[in-house]
C-alpha positions in Angstrom: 0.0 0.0 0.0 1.2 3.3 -1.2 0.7 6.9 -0.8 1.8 8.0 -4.1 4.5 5.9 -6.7 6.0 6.6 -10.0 7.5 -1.0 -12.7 11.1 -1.2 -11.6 13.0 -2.2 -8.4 13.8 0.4 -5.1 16.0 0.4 -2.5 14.1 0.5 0.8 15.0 2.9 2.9 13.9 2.8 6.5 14.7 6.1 8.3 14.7 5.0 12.4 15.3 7.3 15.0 18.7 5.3 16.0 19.6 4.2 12.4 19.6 4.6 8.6 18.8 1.2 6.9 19.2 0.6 3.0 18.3 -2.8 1.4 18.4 -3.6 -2.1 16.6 -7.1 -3.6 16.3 -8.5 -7.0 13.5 -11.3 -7.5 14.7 -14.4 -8.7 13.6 -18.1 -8.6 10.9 -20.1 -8.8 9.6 -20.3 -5.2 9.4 -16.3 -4.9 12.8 -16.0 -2.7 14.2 -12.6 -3.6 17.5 -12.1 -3.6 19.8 -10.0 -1.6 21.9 -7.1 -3.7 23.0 -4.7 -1.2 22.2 -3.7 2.9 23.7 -1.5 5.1 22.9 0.2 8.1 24.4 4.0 9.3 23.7 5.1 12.9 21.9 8.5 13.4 23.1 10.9 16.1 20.6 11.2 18.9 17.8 13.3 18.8 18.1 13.8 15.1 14.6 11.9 14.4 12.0 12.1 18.0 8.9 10.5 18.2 8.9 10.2 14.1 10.0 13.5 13.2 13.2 14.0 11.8 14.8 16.9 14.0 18.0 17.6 12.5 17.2 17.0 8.5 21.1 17.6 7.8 22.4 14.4 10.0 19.4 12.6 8.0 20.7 13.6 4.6 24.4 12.7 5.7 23.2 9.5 6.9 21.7 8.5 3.8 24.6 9.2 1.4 26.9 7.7 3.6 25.0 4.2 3.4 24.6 4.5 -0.4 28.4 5.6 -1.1 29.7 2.9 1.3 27.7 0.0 0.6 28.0 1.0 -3.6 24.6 1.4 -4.0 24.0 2.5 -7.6 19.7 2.6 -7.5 18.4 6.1 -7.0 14.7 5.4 -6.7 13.8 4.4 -3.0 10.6 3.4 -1.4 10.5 4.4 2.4 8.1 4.8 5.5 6.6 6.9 8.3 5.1 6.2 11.3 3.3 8.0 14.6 1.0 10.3 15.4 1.1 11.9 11.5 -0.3 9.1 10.4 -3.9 7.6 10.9 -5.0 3.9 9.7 -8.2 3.0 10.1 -10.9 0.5 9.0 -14.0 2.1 8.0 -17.7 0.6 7.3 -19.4 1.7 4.0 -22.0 1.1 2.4 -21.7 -1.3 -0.7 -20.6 0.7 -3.9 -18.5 0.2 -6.6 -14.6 1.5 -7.2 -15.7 4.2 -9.1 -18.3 5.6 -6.5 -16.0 4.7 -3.4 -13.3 7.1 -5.0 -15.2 9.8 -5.4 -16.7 9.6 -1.9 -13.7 8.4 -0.2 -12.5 12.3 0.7 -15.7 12.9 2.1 -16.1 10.1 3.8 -12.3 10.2 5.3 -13.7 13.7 7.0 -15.6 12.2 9.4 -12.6 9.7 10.8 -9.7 11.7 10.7 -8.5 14.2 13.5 -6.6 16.3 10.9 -8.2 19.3 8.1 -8.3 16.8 5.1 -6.5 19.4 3.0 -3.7 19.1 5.2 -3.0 14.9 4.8 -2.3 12.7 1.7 -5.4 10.2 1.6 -5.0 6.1 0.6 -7.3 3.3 0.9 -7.9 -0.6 0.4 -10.6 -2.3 0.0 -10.6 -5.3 2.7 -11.7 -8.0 0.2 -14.5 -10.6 2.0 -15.3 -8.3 4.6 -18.2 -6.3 5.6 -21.8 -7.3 6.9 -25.2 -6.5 6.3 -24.7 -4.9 2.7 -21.9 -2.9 4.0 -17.7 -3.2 3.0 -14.9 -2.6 4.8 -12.5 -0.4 3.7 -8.6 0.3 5.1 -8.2 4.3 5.5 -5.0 5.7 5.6 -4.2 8.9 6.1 -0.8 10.8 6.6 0.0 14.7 7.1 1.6 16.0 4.0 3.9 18.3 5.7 5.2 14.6 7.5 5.8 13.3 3.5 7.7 16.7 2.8 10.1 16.1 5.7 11.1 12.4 4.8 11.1 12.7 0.7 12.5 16.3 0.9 15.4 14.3 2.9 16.0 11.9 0.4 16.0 14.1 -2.4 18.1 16.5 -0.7 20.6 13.2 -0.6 20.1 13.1 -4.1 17.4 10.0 -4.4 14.2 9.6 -5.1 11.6 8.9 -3.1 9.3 6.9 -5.5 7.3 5.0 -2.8 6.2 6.5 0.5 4.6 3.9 2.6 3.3 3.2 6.5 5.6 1.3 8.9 3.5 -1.4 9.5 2.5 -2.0 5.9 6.1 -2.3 5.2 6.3 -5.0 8.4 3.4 -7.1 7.2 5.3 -7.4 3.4 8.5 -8.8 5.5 6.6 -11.2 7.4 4.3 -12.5 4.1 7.9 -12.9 1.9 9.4 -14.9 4.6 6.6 -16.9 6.1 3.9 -16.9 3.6 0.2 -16.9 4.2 -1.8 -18.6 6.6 -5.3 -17.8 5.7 -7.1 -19.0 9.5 -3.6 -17.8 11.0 -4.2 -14.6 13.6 -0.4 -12.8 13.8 1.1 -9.9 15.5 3.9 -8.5 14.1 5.7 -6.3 16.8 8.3 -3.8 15.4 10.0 -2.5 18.5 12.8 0.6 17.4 14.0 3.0 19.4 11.4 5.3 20.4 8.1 3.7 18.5 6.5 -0.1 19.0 4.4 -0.6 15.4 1.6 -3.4 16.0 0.3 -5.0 12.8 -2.4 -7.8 13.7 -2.9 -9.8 10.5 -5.0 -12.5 9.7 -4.2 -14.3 6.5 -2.8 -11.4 4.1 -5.5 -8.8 5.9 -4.2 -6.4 8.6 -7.0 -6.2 11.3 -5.9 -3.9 13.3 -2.7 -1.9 13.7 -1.2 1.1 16.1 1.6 3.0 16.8 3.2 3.4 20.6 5.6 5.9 21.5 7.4 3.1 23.4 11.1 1.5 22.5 14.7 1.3 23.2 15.6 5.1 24.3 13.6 3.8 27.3 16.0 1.5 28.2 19.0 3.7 27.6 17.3 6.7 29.4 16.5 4.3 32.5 20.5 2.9 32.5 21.5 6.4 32.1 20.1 7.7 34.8 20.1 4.6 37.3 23.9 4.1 36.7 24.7 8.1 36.0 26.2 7.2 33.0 26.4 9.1 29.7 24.0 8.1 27.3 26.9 7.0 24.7 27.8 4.6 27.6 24.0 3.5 28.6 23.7 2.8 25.1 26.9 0.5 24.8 25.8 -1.4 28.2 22.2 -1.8 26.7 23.8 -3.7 23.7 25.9 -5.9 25.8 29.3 -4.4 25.5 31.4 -3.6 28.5 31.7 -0.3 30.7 34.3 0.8 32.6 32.7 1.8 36.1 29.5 0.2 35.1 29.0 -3.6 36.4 26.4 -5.6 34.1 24.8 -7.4 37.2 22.9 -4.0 38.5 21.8 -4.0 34.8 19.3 -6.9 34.9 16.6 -5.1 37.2 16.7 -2.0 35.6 15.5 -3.9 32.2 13.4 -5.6 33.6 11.5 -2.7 34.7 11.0 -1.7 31.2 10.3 -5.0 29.4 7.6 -5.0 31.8 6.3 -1.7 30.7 6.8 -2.9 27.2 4.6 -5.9 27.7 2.0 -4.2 29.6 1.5 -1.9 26.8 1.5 -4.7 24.2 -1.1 -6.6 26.9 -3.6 -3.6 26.5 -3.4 -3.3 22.8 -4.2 -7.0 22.5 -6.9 -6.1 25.1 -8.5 -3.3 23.0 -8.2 -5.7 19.8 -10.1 -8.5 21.3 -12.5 -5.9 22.7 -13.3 -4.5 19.3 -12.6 -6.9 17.2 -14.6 -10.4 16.1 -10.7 -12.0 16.5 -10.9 -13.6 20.5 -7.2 -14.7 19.6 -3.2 -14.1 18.5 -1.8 -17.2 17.3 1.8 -16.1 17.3 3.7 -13.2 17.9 6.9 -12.0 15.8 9.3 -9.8 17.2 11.6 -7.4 15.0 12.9 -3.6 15.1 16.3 -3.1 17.3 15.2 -3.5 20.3 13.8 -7.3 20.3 17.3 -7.9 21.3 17.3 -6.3 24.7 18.4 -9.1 26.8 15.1 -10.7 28.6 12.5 -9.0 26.3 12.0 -11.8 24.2 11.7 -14.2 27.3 9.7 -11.8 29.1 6.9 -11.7 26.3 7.2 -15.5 25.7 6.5 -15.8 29.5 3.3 -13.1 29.2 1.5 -14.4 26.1 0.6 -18.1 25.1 0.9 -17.4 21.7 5.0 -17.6 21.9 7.1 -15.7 20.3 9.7 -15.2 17.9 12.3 -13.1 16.5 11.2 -12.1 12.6 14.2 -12.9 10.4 13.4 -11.0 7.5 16.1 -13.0 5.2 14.3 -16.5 6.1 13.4 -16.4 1.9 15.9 -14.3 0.9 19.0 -15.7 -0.9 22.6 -14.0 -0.4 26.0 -15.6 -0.9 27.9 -15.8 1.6 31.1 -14.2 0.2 29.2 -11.0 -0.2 27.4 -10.9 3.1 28.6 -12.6 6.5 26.3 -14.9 7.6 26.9 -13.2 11.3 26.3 -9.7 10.2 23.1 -10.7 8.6 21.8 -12.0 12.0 23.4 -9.2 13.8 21.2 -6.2 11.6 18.3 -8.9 10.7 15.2 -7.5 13.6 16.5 -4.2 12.4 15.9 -4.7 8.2 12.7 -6.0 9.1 10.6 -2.8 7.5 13.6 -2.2 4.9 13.2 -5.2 3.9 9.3 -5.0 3.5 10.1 -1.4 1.6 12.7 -3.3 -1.1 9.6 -5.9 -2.2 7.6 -2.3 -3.9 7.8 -1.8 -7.2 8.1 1.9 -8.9 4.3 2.6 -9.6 2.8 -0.1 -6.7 -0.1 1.4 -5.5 
């Protein structure tokens, strides 16, 4: 799903608020598998993206052409993704009409579910095929402020790409998961994407997305709660989060204080799952995948898996992708895999997907 395009490949280009991340795939063989032509990743300062909005545009624009000059990327078109409180996705009940009718109502209709002046937002939607009730459809709205778009494509053209796909975090998770695991028609999924300062939910069921949110949850957290528990810089906090050593800082006071924040993590994963068995006709979650950064905060994953029956995994999103091994190191691959997860999902688009 798309907000605008321009059929060729794209580089995706997932702009986090800790990290830069550029993959390149070709398709190739029989069974789908794409393969893998170039990936990099090139840490941002902090502060230079908060809460989804990029901050400091010229660390951004750096960022960018240092990951395509080092990693040779020659492909100038990119698709890439926002997230956060810009953007609003929601499933909407309409009467039954046809495409024709449902896009010339579809502004109109948008007014009445979105919390922005409709002038001011770039407008998609999907229709949810199989759904609806009583003579009605169900339609996927997505809105995103345009000024939001400006600030991520200006950034990328200001690098000297082209942004030829803007799409929404979890849209680009959900593509990830479908390459590498395929669809399970009856199967309920949620696709946690845990970065540094948002969580993106995807709920999907089959190839559908049933319900999906944004939380301004994630990593920083961590850091911020090392940093100020062990007064330590947050260069340092950061290091000690990932498990490297710190002089002055031993690692067994660091257990609690991550702890404390999985927990918060979970409880706000416990009362999204909450609010979608409330509204939804779904009473369950099958399985949960775990990507972004942060699913590899020591204890997180085992915290979850001890909190929700459904179990749960780390995404790798290069289960169905091909590389050789002589161009990519099988460690580093594991290493940035959680992280690629919605770069990956951006490098599937085509130039012109809608």
């Amino acid at each position: 799903m798309a907000l605008f395009g321009s059929k060729k490949g794209l580089v995706g280009v997932d702009i986090g608020s800790s990290a830069v991340k550029a993959v390149e795939l070709k398709p190739g063989g029989r069974g789908g598998e794409f393969h893998l032509v170039k990936l990099g990743l090139e840490p941002l300062p902090p502060e230079a993206i908060v809460d989804g909005a990029i901050m400091d545009s010229g660390a951004v624009i750096d960022a960018i052409q240092r990951l395509f000059s080092a990693n040779k990327i020659k492909t100038n078109d990119v698709a890439t993704s926002v997230s956060g409180n810009a953007v609003i996705v929601k499933k909407i009940s309409l009467p039954q009409m046809t495409q024709e009718e449902l896009a010339e109502s579809i502004h109109w209709e948008a007014e009445q579910y979105i919390p922005f002046d409709i002038q001011d937002v770039a407008l998609d939607y999907e229709l949810i095929e199989g759904s609806g009730s009583g003579g009605n459809m169900d339609v996927m709205l997505i809105a995103v402020k345009k000024d939001k778009i400006s600030d991520y494509t200006s950034a990328i053209s200001q690098a000297g790409k082209t942004a030829a796909v803007v799409d929404v975090d979890v849209f680009a998770l959900q593509n990830a998961y479908e390459v590498n695991y395929g669809i399970d028609p009856g199967r309920v999924v949620a696709l946690l994407n845990v970065g540094a300062s948002i969580m993106n939910i995807n709920i999907v069921k089959g190839g559908t997305s049933i319900f999906n949110r944004d939380i301004a949850v994630g990593g920083n957290q961590y850091t911020d709660a090392i940093q100020k528990d062990l007064n330590l810089s947050f260069e340092q906090a950061e290091n000690l989060k990932k498990g490297a050593r710190v002089e002055g800082a031993a690692r067994e006071n660091l257990g609690p204080i991550l702890q404390a924040v999985s927990e918060n993590i979970a409880l706000e994963i416990q009362k999204t799952f909450d609010f979608f068995k409330a509204t939804s006709s779904e009473d369950r979650i099958d399985r949960i995948f775990l990507s972004g950064g942060t699913s590899k905060v020591q204890g997180l994953q085992d915290l979850l898996s001890d909190r929700f029956e459904a179990g749960v995994e780390i995404m790798n999103p290069f289960n169905n992708v091909i590389y050789n091994p002589r161009d990519f190191d099988p460690d580093f691959i594991s290493e940035i895999g959680p992280s690629a997860a919605i770069a990956v999902g951006l490098a599937v688009r085509k130039v012109a997907d809608r």
